[in-house]
TORPA-4810 file (N, C-alpha, C, O; in nm, 3 decimals):
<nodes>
NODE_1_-0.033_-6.432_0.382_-0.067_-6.329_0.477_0.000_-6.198_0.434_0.122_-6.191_0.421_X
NODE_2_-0.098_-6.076_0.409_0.002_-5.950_0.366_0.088_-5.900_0.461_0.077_-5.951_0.572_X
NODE_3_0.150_-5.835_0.449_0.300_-5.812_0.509_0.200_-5.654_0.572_0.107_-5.597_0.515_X
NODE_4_0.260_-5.623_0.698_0.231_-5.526_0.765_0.316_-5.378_0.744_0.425_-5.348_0.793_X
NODE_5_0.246_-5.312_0.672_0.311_-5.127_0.630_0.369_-5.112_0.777_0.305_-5.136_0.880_X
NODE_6_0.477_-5.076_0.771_0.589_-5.061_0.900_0.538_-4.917_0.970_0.500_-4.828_0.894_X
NODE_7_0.537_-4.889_1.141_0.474_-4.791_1.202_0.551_-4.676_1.121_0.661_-4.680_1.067_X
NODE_8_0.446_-4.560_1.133_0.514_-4.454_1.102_0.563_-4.401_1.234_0.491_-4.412_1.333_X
NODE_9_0.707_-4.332_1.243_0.743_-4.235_1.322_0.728_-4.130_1.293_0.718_-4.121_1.170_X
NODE_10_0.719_-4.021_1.350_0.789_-3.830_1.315_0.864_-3.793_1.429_0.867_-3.838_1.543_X
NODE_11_0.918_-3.711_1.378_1.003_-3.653_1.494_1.011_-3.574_1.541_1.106_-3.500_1.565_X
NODE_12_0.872_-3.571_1.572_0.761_-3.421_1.694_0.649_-3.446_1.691_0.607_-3.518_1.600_X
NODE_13_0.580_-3.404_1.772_0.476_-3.403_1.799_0.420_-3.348_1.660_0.486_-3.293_1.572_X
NODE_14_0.201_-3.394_1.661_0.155_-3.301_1.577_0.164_-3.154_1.542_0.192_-3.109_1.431_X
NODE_15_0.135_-3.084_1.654_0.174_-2.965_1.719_0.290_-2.918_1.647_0.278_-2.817_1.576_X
NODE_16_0.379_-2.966_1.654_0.511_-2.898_1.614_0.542_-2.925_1.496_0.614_-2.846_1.436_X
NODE_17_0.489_-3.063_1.421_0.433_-3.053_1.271_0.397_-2.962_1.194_0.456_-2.902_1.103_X
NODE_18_0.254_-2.954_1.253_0.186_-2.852_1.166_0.271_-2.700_1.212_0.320_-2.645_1.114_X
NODE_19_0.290_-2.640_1.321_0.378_-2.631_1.314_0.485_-2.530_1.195_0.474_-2.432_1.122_X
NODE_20_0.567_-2.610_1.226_0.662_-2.621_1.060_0.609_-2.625_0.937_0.655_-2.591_0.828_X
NODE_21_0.491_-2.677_0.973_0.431_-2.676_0.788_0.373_-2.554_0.763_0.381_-2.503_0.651_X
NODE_22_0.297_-2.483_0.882_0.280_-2.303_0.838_0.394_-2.263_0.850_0.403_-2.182_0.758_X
NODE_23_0.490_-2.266_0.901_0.614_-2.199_0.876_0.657_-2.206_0.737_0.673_-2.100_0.677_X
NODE_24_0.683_-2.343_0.665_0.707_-2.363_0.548_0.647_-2.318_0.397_0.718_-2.287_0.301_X
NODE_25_0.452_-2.326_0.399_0.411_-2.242_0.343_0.407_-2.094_0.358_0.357_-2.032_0.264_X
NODE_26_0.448_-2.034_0.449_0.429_-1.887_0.412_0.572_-1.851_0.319_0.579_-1.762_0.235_X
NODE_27_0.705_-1.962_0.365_0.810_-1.920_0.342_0.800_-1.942_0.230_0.826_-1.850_0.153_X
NODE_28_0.755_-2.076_0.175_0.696_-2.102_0.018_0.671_-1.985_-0.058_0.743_-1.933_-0.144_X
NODE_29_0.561_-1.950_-0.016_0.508_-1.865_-0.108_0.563_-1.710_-0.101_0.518_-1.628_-0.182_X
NODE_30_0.636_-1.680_-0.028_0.699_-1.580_-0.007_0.864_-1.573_-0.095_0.922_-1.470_-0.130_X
NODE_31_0.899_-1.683_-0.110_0.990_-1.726_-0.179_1.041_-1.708_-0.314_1.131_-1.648_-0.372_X
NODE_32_0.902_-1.820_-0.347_0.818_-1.778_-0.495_0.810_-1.670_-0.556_0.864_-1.653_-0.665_X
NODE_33_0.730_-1.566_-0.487_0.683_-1.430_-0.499_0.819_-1.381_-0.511_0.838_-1.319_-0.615_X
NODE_34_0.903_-1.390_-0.446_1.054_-1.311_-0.524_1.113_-1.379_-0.618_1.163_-1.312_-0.708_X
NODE_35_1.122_-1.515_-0.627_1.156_-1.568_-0.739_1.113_-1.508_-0.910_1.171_-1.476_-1.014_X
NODE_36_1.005_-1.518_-0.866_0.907_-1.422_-0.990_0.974_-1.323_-0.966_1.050_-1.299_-1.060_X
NODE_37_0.982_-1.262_-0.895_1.061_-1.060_-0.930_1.204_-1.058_-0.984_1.250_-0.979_-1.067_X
NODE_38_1.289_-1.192_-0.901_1.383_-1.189_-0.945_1.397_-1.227_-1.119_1.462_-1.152_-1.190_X
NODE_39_1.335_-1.339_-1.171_1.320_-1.329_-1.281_1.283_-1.217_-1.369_1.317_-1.205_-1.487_X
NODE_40_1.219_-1.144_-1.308_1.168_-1.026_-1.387_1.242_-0.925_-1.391_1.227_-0.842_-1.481_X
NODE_41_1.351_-0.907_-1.280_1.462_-0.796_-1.244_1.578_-0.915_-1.355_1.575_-0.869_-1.469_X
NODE_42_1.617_-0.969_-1.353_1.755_-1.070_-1.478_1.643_-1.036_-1.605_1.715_-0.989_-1.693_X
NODE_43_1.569_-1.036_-1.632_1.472_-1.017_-1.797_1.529_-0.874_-1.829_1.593_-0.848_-1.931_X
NODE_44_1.491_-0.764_-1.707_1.531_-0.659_-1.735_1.637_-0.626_-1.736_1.655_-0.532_-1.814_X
NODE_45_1.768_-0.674_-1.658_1.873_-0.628_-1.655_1.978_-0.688_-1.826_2.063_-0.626_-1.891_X
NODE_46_1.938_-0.782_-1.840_2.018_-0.855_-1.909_1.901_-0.858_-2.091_1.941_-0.906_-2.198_X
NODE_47_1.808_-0.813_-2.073_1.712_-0.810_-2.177_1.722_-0.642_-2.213_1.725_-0.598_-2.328_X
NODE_48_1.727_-0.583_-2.128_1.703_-0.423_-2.186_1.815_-0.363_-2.144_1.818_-0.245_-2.177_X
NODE_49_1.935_-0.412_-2.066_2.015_-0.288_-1.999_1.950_-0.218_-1.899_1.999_-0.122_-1.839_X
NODE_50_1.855_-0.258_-1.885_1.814_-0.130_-1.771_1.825_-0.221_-1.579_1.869_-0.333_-1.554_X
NODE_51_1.771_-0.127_-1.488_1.751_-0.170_-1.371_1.678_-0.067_-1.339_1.690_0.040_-1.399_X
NODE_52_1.565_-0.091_-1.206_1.470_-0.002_-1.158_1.554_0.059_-1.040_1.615_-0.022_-0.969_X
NODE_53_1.563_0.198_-1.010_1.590_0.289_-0.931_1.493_0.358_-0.859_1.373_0.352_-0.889_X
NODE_54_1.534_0.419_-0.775_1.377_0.477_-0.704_1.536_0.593_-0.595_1.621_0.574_-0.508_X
NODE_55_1.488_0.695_-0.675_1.517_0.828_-0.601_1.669_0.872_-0.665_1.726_0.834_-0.766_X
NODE_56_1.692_0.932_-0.600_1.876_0.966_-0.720_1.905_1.134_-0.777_1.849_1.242_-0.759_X
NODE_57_2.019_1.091_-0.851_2.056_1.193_-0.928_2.133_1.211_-1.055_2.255_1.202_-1.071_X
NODE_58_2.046_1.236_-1.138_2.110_1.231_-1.285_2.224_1.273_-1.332_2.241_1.391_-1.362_X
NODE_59_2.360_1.138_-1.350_2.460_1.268_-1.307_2.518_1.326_-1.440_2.628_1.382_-1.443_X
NODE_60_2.436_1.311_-1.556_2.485_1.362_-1.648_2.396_1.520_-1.669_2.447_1.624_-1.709_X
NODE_61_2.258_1.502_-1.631_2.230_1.655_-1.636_2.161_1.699_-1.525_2.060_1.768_-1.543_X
NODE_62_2.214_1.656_-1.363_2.199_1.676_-1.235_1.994_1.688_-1.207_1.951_1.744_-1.105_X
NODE_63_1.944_1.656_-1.263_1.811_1.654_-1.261_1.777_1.545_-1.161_1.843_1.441_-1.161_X
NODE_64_1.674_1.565_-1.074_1.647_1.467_-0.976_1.560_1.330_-1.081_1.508_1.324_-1.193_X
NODE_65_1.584_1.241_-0.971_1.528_1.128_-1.066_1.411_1.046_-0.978_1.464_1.019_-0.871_X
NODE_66_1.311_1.010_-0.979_1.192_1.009_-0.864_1.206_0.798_-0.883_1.290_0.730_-0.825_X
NODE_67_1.133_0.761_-0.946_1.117_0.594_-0.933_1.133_0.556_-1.091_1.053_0.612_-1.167_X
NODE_68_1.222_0.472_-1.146_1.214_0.409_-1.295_1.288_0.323_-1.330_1.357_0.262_-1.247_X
NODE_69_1.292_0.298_-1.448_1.403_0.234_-1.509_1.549_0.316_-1.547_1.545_0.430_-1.593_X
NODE_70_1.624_0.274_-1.532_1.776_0.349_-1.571_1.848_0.285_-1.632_1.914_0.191_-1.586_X
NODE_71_1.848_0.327_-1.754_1.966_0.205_-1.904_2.117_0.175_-1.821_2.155_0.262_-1.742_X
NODE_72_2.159_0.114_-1.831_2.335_0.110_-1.724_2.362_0.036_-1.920_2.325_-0.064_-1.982_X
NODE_73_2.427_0.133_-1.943_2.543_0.138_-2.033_2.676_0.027_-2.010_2.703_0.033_-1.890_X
NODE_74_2.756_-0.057_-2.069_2.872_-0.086_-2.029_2.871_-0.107_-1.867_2.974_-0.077_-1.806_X
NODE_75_2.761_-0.156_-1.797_2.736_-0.199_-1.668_2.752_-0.040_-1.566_2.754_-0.046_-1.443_X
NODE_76_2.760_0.062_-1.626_2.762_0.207_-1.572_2.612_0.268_-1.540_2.534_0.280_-1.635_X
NODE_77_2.570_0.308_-1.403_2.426_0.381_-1.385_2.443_0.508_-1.434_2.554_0.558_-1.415_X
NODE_78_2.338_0.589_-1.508_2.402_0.730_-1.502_2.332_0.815_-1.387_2.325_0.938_-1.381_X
NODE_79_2.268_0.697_-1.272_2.208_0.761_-1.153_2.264_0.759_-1.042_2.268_0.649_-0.987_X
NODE_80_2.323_0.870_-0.975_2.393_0.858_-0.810_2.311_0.894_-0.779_2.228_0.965_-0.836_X
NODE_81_2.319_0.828_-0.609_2.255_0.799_-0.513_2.099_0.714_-0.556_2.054_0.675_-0.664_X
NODE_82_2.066_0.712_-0.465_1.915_0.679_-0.467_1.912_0.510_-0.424_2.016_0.462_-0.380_X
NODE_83_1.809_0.438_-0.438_1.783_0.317_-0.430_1.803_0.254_-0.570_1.775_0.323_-0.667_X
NODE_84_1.858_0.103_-0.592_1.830_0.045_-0.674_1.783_-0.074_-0.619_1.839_-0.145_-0.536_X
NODE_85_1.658_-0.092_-0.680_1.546_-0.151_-0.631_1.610_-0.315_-0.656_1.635_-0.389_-0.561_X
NODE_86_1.629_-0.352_-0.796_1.682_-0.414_-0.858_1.782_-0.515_-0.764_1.775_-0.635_-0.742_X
NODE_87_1.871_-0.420_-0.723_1.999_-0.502_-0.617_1.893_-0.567_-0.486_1.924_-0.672_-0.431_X
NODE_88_1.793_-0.505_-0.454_1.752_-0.514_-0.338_1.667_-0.639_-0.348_1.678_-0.709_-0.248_X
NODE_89_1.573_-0.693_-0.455_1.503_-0.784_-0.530_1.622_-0.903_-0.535_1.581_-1.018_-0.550_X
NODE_90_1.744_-0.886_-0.524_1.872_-0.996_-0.529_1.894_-1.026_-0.395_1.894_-1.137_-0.343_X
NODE_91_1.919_-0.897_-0.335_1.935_-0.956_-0.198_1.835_-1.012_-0.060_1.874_-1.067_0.043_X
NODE_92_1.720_-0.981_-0.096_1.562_-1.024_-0.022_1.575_-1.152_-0.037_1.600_-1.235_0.050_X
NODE_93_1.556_-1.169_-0.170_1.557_-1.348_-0.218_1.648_-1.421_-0.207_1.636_-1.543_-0.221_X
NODE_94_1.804_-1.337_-0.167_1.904_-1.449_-0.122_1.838_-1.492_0.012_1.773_-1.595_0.031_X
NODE_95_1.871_-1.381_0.116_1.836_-1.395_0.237_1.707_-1.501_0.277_1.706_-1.595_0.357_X
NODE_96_1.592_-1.445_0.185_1.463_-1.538_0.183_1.484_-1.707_0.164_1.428_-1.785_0.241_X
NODE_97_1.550_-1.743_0.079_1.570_-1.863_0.018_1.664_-1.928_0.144_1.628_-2.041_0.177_X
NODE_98_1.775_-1.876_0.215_1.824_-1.936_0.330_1.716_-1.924_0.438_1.716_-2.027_0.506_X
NODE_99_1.614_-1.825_0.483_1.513_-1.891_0.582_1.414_-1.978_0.511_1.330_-2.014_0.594_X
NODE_100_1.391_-2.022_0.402_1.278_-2.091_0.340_1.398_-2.218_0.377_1.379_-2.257_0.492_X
NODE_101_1.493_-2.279_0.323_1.579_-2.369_0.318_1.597_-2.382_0.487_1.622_-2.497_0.524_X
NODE_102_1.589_-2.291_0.581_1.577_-2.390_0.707_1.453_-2.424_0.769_1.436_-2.489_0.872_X
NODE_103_1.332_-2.351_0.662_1.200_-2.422_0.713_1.190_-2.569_0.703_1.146_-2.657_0.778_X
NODE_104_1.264_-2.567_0.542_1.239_-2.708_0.467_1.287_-2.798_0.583_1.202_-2.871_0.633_X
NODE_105_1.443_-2.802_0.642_1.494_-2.849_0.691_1.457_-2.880_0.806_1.501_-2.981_0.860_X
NODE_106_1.357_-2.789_0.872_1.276_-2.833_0.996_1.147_-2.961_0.970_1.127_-3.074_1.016_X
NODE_107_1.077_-2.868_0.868_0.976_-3.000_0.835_1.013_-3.169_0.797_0.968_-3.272_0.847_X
NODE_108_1.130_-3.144_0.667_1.190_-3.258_0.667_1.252_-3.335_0.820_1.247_-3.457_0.837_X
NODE_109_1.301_-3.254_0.907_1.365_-3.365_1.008_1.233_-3.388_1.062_1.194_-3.499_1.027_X
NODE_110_1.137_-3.318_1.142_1.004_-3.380_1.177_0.939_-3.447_1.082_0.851_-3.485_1.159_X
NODE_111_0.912_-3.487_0.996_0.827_-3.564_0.908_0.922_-3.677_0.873_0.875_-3.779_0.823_X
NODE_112_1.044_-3.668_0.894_1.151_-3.755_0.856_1.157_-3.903_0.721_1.169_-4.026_0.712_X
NODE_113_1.135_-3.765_0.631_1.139_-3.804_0.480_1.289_-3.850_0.440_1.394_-3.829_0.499_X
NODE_114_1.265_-3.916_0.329_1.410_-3.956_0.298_1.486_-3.801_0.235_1.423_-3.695_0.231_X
NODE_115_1.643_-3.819_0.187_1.697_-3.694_0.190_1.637_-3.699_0.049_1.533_-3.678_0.112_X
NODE_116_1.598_-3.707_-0.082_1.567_-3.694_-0.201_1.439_-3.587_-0.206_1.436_-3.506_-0.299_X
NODE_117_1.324_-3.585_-0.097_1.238_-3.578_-0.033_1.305_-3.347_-0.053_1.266_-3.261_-0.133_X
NODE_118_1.388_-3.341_0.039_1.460_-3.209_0.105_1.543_-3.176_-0.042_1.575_-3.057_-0.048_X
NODE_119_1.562_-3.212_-0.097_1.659_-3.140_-0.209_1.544_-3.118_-0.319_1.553_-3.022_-0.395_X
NODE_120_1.414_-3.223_-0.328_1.296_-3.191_-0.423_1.248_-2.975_-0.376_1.245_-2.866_-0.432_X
NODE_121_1.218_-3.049_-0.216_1.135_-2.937_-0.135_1.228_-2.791_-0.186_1.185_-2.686_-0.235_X
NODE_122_1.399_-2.842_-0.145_1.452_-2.711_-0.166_1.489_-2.643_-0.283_1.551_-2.536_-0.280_X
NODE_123_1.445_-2.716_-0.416_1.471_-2.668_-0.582_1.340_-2.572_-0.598_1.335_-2.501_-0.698_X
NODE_124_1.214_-2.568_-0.485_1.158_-2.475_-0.502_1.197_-2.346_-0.504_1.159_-2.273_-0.595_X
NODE_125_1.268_-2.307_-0.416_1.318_-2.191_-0.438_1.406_-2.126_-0.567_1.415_-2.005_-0.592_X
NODE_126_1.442_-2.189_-0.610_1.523_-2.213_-0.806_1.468_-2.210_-0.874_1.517_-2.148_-0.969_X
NODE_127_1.315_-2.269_-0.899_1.309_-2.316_-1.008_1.148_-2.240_-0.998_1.056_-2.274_-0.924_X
NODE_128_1.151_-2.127_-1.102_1.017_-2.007_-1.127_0.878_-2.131_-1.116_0.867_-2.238_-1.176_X
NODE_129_0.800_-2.075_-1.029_0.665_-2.166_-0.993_0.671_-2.263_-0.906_0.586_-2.286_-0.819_X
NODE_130_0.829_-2.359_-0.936_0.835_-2.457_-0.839_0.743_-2.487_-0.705_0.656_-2.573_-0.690_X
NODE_131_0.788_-2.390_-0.617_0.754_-2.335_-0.486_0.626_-2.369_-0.458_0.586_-2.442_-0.366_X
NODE_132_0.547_-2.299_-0.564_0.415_-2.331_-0.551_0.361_-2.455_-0.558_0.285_-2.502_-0.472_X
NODE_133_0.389_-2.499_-0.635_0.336_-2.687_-0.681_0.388_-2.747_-0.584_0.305_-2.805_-0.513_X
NODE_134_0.525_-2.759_-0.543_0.581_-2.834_-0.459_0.508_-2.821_-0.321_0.493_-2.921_-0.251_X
NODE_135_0.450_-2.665_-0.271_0.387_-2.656_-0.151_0.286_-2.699_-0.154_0.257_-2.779_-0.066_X
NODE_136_0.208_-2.672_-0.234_0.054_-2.796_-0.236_0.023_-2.937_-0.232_-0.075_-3.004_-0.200_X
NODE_137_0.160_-2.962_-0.281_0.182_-3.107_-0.271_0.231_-3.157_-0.139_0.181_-3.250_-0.075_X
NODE_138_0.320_-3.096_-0.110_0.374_-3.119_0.038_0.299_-3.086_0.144_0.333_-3.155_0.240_X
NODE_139_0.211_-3.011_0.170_0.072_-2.967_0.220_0.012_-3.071_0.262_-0.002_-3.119_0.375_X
NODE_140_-0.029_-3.106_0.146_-0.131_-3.240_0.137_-0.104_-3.372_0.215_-0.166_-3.425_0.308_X
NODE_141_-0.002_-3.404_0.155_0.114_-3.531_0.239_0.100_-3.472_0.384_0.024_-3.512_0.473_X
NODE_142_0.176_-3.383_0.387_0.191_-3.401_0.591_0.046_-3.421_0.631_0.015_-3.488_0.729_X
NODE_143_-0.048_-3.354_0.546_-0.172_-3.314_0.635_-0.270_-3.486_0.626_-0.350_-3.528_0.710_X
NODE_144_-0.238_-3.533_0.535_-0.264_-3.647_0.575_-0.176_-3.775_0.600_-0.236_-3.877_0.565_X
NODE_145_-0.082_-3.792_0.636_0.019_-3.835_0.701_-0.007_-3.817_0.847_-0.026_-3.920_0.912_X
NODE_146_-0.012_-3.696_0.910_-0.056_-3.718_1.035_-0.215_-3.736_1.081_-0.266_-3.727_1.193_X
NODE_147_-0.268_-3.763_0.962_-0.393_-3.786_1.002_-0.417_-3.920_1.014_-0.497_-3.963_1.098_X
NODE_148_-0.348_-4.001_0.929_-0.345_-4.113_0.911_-0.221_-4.202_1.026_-0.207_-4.324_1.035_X
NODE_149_-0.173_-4.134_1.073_-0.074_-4.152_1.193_-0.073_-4.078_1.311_0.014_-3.992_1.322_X
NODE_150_-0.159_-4.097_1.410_-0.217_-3.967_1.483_-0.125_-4.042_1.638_-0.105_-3.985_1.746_X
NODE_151_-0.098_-4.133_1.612_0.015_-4.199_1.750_0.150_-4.193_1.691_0.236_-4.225_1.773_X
NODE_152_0.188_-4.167_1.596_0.346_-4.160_1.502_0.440_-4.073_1.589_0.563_-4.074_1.584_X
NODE_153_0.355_-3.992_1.678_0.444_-3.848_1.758_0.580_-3.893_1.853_0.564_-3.961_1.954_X
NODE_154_0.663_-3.863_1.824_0.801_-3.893_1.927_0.756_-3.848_2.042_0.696_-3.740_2.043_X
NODE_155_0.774_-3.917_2.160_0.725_-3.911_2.312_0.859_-3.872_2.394_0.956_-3.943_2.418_X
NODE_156_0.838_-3.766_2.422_0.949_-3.668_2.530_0.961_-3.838_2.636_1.030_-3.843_2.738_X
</nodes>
């Protein structure tokens, strides 16, 4: 006699599933999308010396400076004031990657995957493209997971 696949639980309703799982793809791909910049801001910083600026002042021959690249010498800008776009591309994607990492953490406790499951989900944010593959894949699973478990819902 075959052995019976054990009930599935979650730990929320559908509702609050899906849910978390649009929460999780937008954060996905929003993630991603800086991941890529950030890679592309470390190519430039550490490949050319340079970093992108946007507004300033040239302080070697006081000339205004509008949006570009700026060589940093010996880790020195020769642009005061203005924006560096560059720093800002570091700090979006920190910030981003801690709300993407408590999406994960929501979906994982409702879908209540093993922990191997949450450390896969959260190397998206690390690892250039990750994000993406991992969200299509994880997509897929919940969306049929609760289709295929449509009584699995934790009951208030």
């Amino acid at each position: 006699m075959p052995k019976a696949a054990p009930k599935r639980r979650f730990g929320g309703t559908p509702a609050q599933i899906l849910s978390a799982l649009k929460f999780y793809k937008i954060l996905a791909y929003a993630t991603g999308t800086m991941l890529l910049l950030l890679v592309a801001e470390l190519v430039l910083r550490y490949g050319f010396h340079s970093v992108l600026v946007a507004g300033g002042t040239d302080s070697t021959t006081g000339a205004s400076h509008g949006f570009g690249m700026v060589n940093i010498d010996g880790g020195v800008m020769a642009i005061t004031g203005g924006l560096n776009l560059s720093t800002m591309v570091l700090i979006v994607h920190g910030w981003m990657y801690v709300i993407y990492l408590i999406a994960d953490f929501r979906l994982w406790t409702l879908m209540r995957w093993q922990f191997g499951k949450l450390v896969l989900i959260a190397l998206g944010g690390v690892v250039p493209f990750l994000s993406f593959i991992v969200e299509g894949r994880v997509h897929k699973e919940v969306l049929a997971e609760v289709a295929a478990n449509p009584k699995a819902a934790k009951r208030y």
